[in-house]
N, C-alpha and C positions, 0 to 999 in steps of 0.2 A: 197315545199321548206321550209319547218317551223323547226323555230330552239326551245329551248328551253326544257321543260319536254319530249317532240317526236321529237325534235332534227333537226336538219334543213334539206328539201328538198330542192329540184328539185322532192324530195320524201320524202315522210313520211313516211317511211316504220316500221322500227324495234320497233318493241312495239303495233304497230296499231294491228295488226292479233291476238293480245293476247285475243282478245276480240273473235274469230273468235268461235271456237271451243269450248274454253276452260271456258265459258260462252256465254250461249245460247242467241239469240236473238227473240225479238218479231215477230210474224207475221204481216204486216201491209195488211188491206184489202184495193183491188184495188179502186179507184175512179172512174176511166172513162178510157175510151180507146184514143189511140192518133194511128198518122202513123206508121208504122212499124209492125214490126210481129214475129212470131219461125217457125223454118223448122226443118226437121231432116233430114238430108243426111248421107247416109252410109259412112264411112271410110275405106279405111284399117288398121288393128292395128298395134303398132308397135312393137308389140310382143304380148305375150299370154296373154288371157284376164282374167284372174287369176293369182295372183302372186302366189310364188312356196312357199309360206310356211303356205297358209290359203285360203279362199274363198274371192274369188271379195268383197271390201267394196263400188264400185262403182252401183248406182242404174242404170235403168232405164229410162232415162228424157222424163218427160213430157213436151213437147215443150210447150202447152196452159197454164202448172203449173210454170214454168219459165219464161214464157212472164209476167205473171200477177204477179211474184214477184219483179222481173225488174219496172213492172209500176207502183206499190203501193209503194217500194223504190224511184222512180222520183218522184213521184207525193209527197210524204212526205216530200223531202227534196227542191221541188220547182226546180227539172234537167230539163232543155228544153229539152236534146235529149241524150238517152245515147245509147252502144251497149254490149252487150255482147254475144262471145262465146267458146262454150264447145266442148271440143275435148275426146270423149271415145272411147274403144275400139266397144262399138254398134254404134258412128254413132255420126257426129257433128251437133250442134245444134246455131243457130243464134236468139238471140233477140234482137230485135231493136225498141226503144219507141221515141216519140215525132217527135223534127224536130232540123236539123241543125244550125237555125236561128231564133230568135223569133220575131214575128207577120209574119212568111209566115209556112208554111207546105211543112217543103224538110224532108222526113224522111232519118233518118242519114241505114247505112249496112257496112259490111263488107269491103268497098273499100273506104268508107269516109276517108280523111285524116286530123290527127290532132295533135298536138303537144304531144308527147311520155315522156319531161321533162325527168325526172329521169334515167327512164329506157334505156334512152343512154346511163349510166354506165355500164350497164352489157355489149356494145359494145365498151367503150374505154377497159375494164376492158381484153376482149376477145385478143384483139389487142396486148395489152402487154403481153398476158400469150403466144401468138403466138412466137412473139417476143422474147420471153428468151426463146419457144421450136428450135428458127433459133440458136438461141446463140448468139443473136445480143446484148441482155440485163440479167440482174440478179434480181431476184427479192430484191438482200440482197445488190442492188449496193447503194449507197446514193442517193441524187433526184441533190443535188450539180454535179454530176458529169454532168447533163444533163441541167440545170438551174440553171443560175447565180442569187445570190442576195437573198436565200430563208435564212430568218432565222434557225440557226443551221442545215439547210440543208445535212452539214457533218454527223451529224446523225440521220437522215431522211431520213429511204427506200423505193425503189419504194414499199416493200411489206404492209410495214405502210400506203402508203397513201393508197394502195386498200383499205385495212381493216378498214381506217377511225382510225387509229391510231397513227398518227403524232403529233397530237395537235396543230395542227396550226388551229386557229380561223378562224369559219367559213363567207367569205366577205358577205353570204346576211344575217347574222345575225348586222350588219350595221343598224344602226336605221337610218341611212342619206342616207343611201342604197336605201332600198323602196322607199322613198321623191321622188329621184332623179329620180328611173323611172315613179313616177308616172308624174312629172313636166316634164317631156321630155322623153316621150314613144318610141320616135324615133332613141332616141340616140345610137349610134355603140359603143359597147364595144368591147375592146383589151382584151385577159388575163391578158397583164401584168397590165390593170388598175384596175379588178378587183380585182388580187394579191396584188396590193400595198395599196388597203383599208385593205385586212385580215394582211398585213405584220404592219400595223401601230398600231394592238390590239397583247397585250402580249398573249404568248400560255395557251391553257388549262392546258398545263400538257407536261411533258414529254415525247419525243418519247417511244410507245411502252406503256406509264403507266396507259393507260388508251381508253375510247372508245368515240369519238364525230363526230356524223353524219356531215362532214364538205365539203360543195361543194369546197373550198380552195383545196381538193385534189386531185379531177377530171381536177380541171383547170388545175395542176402541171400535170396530167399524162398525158393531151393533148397535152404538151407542151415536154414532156419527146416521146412522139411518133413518133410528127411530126421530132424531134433530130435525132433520130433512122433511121425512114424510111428516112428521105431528101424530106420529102413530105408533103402540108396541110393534118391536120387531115379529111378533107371532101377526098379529096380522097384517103386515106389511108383508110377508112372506104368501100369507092366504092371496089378499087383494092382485100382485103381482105373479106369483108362482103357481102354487097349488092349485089355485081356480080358474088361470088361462090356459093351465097343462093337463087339463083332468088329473090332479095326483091327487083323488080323493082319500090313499090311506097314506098319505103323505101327510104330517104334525111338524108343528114346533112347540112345544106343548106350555102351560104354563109354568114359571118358575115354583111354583109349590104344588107341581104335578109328578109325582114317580110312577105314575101308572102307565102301562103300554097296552094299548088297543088288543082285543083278541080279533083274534089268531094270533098271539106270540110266541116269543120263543123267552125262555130263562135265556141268563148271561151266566157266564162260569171263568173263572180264573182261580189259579192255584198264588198262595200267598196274598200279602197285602198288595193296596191299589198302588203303590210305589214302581209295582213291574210293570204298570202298565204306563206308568207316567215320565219316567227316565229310564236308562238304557241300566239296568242291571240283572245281572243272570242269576236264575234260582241258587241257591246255596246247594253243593252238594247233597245235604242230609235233608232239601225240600228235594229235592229229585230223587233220591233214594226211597224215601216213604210215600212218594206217589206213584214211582214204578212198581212198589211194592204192594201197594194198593189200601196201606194204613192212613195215607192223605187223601182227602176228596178235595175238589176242586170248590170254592166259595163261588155261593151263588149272589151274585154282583145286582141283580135284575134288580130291586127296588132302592138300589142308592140313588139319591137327590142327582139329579144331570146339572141343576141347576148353574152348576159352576161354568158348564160349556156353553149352553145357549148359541151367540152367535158362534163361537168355536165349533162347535160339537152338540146341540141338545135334538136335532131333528129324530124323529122317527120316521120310519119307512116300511118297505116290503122290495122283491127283488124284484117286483113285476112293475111297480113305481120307479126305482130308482133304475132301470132300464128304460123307460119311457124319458125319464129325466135327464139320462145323462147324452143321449140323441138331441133330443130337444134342445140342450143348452148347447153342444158341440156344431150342430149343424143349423145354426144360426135362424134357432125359433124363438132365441129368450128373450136377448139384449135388444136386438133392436135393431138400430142403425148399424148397415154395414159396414161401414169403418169403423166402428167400435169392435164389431165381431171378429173382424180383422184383426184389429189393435190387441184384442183380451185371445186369439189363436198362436202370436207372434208375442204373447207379451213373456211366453217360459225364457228364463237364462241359468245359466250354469250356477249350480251353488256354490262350486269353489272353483277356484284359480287354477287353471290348468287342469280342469274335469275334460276327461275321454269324451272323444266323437260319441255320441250314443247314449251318455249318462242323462240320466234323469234330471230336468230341469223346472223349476219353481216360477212361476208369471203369476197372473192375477187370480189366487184362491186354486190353479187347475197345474197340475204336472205335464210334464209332455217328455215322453223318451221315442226314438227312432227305433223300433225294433231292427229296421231291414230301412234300406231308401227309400222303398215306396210303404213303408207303413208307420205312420204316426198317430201312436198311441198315446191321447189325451185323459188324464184319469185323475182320482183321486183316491186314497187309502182313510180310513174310519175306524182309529182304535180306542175303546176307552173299558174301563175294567167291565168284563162279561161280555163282550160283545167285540168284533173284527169285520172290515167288510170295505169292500173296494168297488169301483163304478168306472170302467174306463170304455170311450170310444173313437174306433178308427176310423175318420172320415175317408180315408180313400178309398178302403175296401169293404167301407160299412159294418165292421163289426161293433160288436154291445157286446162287452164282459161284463157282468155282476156278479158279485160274491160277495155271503156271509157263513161267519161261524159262529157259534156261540160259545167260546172258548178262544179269548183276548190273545195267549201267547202259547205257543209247547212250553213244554219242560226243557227243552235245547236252547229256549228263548226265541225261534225262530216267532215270526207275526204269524197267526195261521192264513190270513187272508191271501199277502202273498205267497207261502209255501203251495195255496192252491192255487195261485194264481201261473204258478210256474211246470206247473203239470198242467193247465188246462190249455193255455200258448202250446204247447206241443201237441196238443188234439186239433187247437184250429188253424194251425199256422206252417205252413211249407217254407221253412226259413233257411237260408244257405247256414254254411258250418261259418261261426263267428271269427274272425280275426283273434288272436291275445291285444287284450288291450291296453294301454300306453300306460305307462305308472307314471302315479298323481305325484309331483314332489312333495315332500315334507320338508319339515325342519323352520 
């Protein structure tokens, strides 16, 4: 949920993956072994295992080489339990390190359930694009037409807020924001409460003239669904999602729900919910007393999500949100083909003179080029206690998911993608990157 230079989640997505590919990362050597483990199980693919205009860039996984970069990525950044898995055309693969909960030994798999954050956008985002294929909605309609009260709302599209281009100021960039959840963890949030902190800060920018990762727009389009269908967003999500995908441990839970389904996992972050919500780095002497090991890390699991909802409030598991993020990419969700088109083609560049390759923002779903023929559709999930990302390549048919349960390092890195940058080099035979063109400033 971090705002600022990476711009505010529920995710931190656009800009994070720059680092992915496009400059290499270190190999860290494993430490020690914890719970958990890799398997490979065969799959069926979901098409040919060779795309049609070159040779497979998909390797071979080694389940023991994947675990062990999994546990030297935990073990580096201090993750109690995280999971990751891989969907190829040879065969899915599962690694799972540590434990769901620290001082016992519950190893986290595939069916643990845990706070998904962000990546519930790509499922309001689904909903509305459904939605304009009934003809119930336009993407070109105002947000005024749907919600009363939104600054210049009149010209404010639903297409703008997908895009994250309205410029209405994002509510958890709120410096009184944070405070309040950390002073009262409990507390049940409304949309319209947390609207009327973003409504009380003037706008970035002009509709349209610009790009700001702003949770302000998911709330609006929560609010724009439930309008539409005549229904809470939680079951508008069952009726459409959950129940035509099989994602039986797939929630959107109620707003005065903190509980998560067992099999879960605790959530953990060092300091207040402030690191998780804007771009700031531990203070030296928070790093120091946690390396040292006089700081534990707060366990974040039962704060109110209520505030993210359509932003952020979903829960999951890895073995759901694998099913889920195939399903929505390879055109099982929306619907009508032109729409599926329209929401594959809808990522553009978040700033001005962004590199071939950089990661780009369209309707609730990111899209970066790892390599020409691989287009990596995803989305990142940060909110205090919990990290965790869902990306897929239609051409070569992989499925990445990953969580952690531990928000950020101590370096600040995200842990989701720091694993997500050691697991690309288990599944992926990628040429050696170019240097990439410098953004201007000024």
């Amino acid at each position: 949920m971090r705002a600022g230079a990476r711009r505010s989640p529920l995710v931190r997505g656009v800009g994070l993956l720059a680092g992915l590919v496009l400059a290499g990362c270190s190999a860290a050597v494993p430490t020690g072994g914890s719970a958990g483990g890799s398997a490979v199980v065969p799959v069926a693919a979901t098409g040919a295992t060779t795309p049609p205009h070159g040779p497979s860039v998909v390797k071979t996984i080694d389940p023991a080489a994947l675990r062990a970069a999994v546990q030297a990525t935990a073990t580096e950044l201090r993750i109690p339990g995280a999971v990751v898995e891989v969907h190829t055309p040879r065969g899915a693969v599962t690694a799972a390190v540590g434990t769901t909960e620290r001082g016992a030994q519950v190893p986290p798999d595939g069916a643990t359930h845990v706070r998904i954050a962000s990546i519930t956008k790509t499922m309001t985002s689904a909903v509305v694009l459904q939605l304009v294929g009934q003809g119930r909605l336009r993407l070109s309609d105002p947000v005024a037409a749907y919600v009363p009260g939104v600054p210049n709302g009149g010209n404010i599209t639903v297409e703008q807020l997908l895009t994250m281009r309205s410029g209405l100021y994002g509510y958890t960039n709120d410096p009184a924001f944070a405070a309040t959840l950390d002073a009262d963890p409990a507390k049940v949030w409304t949309p319209q409460e947390v609207l009327a902190i973003a409504f009380r800060h003037p706008p970035e920018f002009p509709p349209g003239a610009g790009y700001d990762y702003s949770n302000t727009n998911y709330a609006l389009l929560g609010l724009v669904v439930e309008k539409v269908c005549g229904k809470p967003l939680d079951q508008a999500f069952r009726d459409r999602l959950f129940g035509p995908r099989g994602l039986t441990r797939t929630s959107l839970p109620a707003t005065t729900d903190s509980s998560i389904p067992a099999p879960s996992s605790h959530g953990y972050m060092y300091g207040g919910s402030r690191y998780a919500l804007v771009t700031t780095p531990y203070p030296p002497e928070v790093r120091a007393a946690a390396e040292s090991g006089t700081l534990a890390p707060v366990d974040y699991t039962r704060q109110s999500p209520s505030y993210a909802m359509a932003a952020g409030g979903a829960i999951s598991t890895a073995d759901d949100l694998g099913t889920w993020i195939r399903a929505l990419v390879g055109g099982q969700v929306i619907g009508r083909p032109d729409l599926q088109r329209q929401w594959l083609d809808s990522p553009m560049p978040t700033e001005p003179g962004a590199p071939a390759g950089a990661p780009q923002y369209g309707y609730g779903i990111e899209r970066q080029m790892l390599a020409p023929t691989v287009p990596l559709y995803f989305h990142f999930g940060e909110m205090p206690g919990y990290d965790a990302f869902a990306g897929h390549d239609p051409v070569n048919h992989v499925t990445i998911v990953i969580w952690s349960n531990l928000t950020v390092g101590l370096d600040s890195r995200q842990t989701a993608n720091a694993l997500l940058s050691r697991v690309v080099e288990q599944v992926y035979a990628l040429p050696s990157p170019e240097p990439a063109a410098p953004v201007p400033t000024g």
